[in-house]
KOLDODREN-700860 format. One record per residue (C-alpha): residue in three letters; x, y, z. Coordinates in steps of 0.25 Angstrom, whole numbers, padded with zeros to 4 digits, always signed. Layout:
BEGIN
ALAXYZ/...
END
This chain:
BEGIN
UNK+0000+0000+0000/UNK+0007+0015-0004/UNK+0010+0020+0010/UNK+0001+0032+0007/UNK-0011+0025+0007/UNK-0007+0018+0019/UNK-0003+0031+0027/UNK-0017+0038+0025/UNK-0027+0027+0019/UNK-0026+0037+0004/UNK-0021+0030-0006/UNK-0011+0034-0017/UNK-0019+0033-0031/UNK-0012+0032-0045/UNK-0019+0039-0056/UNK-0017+0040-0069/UNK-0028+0046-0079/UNK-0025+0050-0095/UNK-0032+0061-0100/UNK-0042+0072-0096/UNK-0054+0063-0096/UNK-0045+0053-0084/UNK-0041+0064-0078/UNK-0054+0069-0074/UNK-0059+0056-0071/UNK-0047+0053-0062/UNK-0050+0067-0055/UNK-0063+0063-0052/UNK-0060+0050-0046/UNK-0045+0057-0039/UNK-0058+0065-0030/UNK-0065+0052-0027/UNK-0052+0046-0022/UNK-0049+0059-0013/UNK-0062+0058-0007/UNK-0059+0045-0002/UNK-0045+0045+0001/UNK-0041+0063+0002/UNK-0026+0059+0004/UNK-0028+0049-0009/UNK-0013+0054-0016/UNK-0017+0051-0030/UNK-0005+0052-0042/UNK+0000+0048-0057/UNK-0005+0053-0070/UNK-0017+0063-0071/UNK-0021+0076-0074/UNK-0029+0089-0068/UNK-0042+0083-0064/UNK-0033+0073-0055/UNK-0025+0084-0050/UNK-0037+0092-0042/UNK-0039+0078-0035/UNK-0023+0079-0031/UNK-0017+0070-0042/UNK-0001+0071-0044/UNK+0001+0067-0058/UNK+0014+0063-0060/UNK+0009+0063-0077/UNK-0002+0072-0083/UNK-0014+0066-0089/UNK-0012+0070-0103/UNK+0000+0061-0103/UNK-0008+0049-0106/UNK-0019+0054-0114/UNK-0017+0049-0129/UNK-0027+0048-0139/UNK-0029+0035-0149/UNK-0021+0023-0152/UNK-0011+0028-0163/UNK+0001+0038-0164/UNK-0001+0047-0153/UNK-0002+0035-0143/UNK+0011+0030-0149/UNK+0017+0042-0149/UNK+0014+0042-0134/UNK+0015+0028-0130/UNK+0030+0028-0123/UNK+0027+0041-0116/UNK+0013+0035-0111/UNK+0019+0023-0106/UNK+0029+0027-0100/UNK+0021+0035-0092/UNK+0015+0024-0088/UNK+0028+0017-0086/UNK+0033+0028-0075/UNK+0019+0030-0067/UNK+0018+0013-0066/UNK+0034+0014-0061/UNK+0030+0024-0051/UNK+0018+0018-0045/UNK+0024+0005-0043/UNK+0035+0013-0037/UNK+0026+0019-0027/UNK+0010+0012-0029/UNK-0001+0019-0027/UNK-0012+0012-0020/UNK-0021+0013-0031/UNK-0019+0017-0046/UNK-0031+0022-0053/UNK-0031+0021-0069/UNK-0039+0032-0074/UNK-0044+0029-0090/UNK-0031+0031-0098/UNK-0033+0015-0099/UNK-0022+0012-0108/UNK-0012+0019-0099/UNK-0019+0014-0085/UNK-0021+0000-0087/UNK-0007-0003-0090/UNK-0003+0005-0079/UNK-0012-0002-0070/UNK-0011-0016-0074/UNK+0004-0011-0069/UNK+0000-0006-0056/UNK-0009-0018-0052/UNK+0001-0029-0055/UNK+0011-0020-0045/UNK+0000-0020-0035/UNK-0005-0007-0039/UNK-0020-0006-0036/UNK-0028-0001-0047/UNK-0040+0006-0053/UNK-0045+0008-0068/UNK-0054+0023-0069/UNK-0063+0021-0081/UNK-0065+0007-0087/UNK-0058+0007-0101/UNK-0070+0007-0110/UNK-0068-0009-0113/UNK-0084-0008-0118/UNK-0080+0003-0129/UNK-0067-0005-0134/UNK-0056-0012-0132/UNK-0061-0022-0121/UNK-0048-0029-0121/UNK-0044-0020-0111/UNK-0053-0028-0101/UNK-0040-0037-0098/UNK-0030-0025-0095/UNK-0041-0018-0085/UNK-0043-0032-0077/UNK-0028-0033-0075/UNK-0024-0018-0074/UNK-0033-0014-0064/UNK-0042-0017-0050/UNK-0053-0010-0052/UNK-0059+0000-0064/UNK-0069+0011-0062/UNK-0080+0011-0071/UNK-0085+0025-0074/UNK-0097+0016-0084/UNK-0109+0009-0076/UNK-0107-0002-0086/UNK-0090-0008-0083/UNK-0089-0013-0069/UNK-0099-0024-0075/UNK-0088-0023-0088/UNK-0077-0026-0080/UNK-0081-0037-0070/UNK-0085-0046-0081/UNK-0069-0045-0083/UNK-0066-0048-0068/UNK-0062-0031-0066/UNK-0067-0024-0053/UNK-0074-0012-0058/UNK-0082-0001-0051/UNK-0093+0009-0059/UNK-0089+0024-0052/UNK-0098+0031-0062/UNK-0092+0041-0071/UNK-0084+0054-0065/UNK-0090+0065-0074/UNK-0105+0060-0071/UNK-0102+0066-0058/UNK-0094+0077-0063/UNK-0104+0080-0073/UNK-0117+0087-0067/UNK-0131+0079-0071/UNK-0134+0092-0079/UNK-0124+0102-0083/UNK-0126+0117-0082/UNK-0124+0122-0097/UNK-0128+0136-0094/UNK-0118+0138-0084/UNK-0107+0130-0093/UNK-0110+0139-0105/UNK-0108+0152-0096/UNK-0097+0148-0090/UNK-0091+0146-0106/UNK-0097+0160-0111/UNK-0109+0152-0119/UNK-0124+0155-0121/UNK-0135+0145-0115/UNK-0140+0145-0129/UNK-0127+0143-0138/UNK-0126+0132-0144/UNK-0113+0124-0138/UNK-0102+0114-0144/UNK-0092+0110-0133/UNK-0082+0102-0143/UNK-0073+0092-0132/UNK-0064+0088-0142/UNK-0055+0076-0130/UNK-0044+0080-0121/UNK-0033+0074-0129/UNK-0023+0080-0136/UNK-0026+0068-0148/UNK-0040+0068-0147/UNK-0039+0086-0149/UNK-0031+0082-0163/UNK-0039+0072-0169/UNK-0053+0079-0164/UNK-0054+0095-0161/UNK-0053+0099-0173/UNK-0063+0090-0181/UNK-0072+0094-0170/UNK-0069+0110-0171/UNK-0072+0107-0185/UNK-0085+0101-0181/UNK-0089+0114-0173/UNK-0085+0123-0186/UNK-0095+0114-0194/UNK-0105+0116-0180/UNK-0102+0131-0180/UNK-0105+0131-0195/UNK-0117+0127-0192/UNK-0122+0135-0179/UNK-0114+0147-0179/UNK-0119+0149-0164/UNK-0112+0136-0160/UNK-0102+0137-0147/UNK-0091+0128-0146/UNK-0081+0125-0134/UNK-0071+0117-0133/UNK-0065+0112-0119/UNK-0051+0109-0121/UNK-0039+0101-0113/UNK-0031+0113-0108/UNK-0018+0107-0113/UNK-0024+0105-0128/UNK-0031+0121-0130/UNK-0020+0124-0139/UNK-0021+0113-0148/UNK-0037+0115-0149/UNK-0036+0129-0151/UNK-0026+0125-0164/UNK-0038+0116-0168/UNK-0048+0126-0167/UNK-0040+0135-0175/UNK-0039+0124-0185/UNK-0053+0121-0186/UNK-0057+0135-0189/UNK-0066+0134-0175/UNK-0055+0144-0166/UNK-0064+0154-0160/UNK-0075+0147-0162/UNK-0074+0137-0149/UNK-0072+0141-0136/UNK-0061+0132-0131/UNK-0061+0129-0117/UNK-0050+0126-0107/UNK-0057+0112-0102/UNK-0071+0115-0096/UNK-0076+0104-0105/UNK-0087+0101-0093/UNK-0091+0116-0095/UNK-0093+0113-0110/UNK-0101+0102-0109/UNK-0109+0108-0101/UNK-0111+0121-0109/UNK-0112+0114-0124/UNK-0123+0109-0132/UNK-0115+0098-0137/UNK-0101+0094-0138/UNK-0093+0088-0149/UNK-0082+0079-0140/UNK-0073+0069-0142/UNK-0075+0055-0137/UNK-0072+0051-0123/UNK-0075+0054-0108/UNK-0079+0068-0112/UNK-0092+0062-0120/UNK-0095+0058-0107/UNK-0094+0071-0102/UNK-0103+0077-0112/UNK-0114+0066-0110/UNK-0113+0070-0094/UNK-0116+0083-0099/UNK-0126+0078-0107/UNK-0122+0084-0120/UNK-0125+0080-0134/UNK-0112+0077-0140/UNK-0104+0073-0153/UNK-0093+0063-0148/UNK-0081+0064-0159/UNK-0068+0057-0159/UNK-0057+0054-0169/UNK-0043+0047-0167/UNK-0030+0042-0176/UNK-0035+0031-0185/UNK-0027+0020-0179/UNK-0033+0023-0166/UNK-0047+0025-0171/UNK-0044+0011-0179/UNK-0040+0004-0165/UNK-0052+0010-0156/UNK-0063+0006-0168/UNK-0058-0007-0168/UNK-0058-0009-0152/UNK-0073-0001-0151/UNK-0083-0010-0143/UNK-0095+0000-0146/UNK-0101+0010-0155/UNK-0098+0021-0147/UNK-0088+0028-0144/UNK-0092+0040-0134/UNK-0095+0038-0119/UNK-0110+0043-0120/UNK-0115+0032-0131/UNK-0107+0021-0125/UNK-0113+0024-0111/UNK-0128+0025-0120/UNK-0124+0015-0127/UNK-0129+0022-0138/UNK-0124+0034-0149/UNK-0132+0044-0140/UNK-0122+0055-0146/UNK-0113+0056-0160/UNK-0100+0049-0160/UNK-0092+0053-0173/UNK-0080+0047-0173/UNK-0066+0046-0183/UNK-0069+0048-0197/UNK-0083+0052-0192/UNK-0078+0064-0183/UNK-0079+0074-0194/UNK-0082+0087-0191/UNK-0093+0087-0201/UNK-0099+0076-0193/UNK-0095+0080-0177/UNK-0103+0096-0182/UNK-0115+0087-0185/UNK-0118+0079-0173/UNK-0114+0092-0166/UNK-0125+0101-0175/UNK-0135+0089-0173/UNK-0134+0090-0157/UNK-0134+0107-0158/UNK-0147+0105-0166/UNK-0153+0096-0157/UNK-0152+0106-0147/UNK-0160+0116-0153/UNK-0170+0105-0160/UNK-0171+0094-0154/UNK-0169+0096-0138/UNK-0176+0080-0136/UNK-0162+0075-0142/UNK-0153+0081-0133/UNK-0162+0081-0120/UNK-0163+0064-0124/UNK-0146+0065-0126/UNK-0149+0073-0110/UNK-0155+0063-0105/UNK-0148+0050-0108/UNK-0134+0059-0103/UNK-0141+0061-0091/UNK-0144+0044-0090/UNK-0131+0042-0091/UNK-0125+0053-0083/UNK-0131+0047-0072/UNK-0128+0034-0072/UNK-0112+0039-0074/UNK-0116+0047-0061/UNK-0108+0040-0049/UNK-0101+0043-0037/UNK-0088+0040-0045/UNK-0079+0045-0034/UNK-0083+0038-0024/UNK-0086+0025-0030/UNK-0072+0025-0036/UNK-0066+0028-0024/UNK-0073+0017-0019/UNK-0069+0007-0029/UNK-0054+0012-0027/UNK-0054+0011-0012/UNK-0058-0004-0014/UNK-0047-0007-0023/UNK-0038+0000-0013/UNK-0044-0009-0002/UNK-0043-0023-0012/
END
């Protein structure tokens, strides 16, 4: 047992979490693991949401966040596992009582599988989607980690059938995310009028995932502007990456025309009518919000060759997997054209001013599955954590 833990009863938690989306979900769980244990020391690779909880990251977050299977994950390969490398050495050197993998499951597992065959205790933070695709990851969960924390009602049940002990904590953001968001007050504080008609554009937090999508979808909101003159459109952006999305609103011809915001992407989904977003947690995030949305994505060939190949459904963005149904437009690759993404957009912003039964039906199964996301996550996580602690 690390001499920490046995000094004051708080344990000393590892953490690793690779992008913005993992850091805010580890902050969230980081105040769970306070509440329980206040002298918890917690430390290893995170970013600013981990750090208002105390964190001491010994990498940043952005380290680890890659985008695809091809060139730029070679290009980054070495330097990625050797980061990986040095942080295994250095918890063996002095182990944590617990590590805790959160997403960034290409990086954690390895690292965990590690970890436990030293001893290490350890905790997986978001199932890897093994129901979307590639479910030959089932075997390196069973032996990388003790336990996994579900944020889908659905994986527990998943993972017993393969002998893995799994809790369902609910997802983070449903409790984060009020029931029903206050447009009005988002829209002041972003200098917009109740009645203009807004696009919030979330183009990912990725450097990669910038490149290959914010410029088809500025050149969407051209087509969208083209249109409906009257359109506003704001862009929450990754501080680090404003420069390179201001270049690409200069290239699409759109600079001026979209008020770029320094993050505050809950504030713009809150004040938009719709969104144009990029596939991942953030769709989430805009169905919490209960906002009609145009999910878009596109990648390097070979990755979106090896991803088609390893799909286990026919949808791609979280809100029609957890409704098991294409309850909002997913345009994806070849399909992302800006032509295309501006007509889904231009549909929802018509049905806003012609046809308020679509959007109030969109509403209402949002709300259905806001609610059943909505659990005390902190706790039960804590919870779960303590057990393995105790095993």
């Amino acid at each position: 047992m690390n001499p920490s833990h046995a000094s004051n009863g708080a344990p000393t938690v590892a953490m690793v979490a690779g992008e913005a989306s993992g850091d805010l979900l580890a902050g969230l769980l980081l105040g769970g693991v306070h509440q329980r244990w206040p002298e918890a020391v917690a430390q290893g690779i995170g970013g600013p949401q981990m750090a208002k909880q105390g964190f001491q990251a010994w990498w940043p977050h952005h380290k680890l966040a890659v985008h695809g299977f091809s060139w730029e994950l070679l290009k980054r390969y070495r330097e990625i596992v050797g980061i990986r490398r040095q942080l295994g050495d250095r918890l063996l050197a002095d182990k944590p009582d617990v590590f805790i993998g959160v997403d960034a499951p290409d990086f954690n597992l390895d690292l965990e599988a590690r970890l436990k065959g030293q001893g290490v205790k350890t905790v997986h933070f978001v199932c890897p989607s093994i129901w979307a695709w590639r479910p030959e990851r089932v075997e390196k969960i069973r032996r990388s980690t003790d336990h996994v924390l579900c944020i889908f009602p659905f994986e527990p049940e998943l993972l017993a059938a393969h002998g893995i002990a799994a809790t369902y904590v609910g997802h983070p953001l449903a409790n984060v995310i009020p029931m029903e968001s206050d447009k009005a007050t988002a829209r002041r504080a972003l200098g917009l009028d109740d009645d203009d008609a807004v696009v919030a554009i979330l183009p990912g937090s990725r450097q990669s995932e910038i490149r290959h999508l914010a410029l088809r979808f500025f050149r969407a909101a051209a087509r969208v502007q083209s249109a409906r003159p009257a359109t506003k459109f704001i862009v929450p952006c990754v501080p680090g990456l404003l420069p390179e999305i201001e270049t690409l609103a200069l290239k699409s011809g759109m600079q001026g025309r979209l008020q770029l915001l320094t993050g505050q992407s809950h504030t713009a989904l809150a004040a938009c009518d719709v969104t144009l977003i990029a596939s991942g947690t953030a769709t989430l995030e805009a169905a919490l919000f209960k906002r009609p949305m145009v999910i878009g994505y596109h990648m390097a060939w070979l990755s979106w060759q090896i991803m088609r190949r390893k799909r286990l459904q026919p949808w791609v963005g979280l809100p029609n997997i957890l409704c098991k149904r294409f309850v909002v437009p997913e345009l994806l690759q070849e399909a992302a054209t800006p032509e295309a993404l501006a007509r889904e957009v231009l549909a929802w912003l018509d049905a806003r001013d012609t046809d308020p039964a679509k959007i109030a039906a969109l509403h209402a199964t949002f709300t259905t599955l806001h609610a059943t996301l909505q659990r005390d996550t902190a706790t039960l996580a804590a919870d779960a954590i303590e057990k393995v602690l105790q095993a």
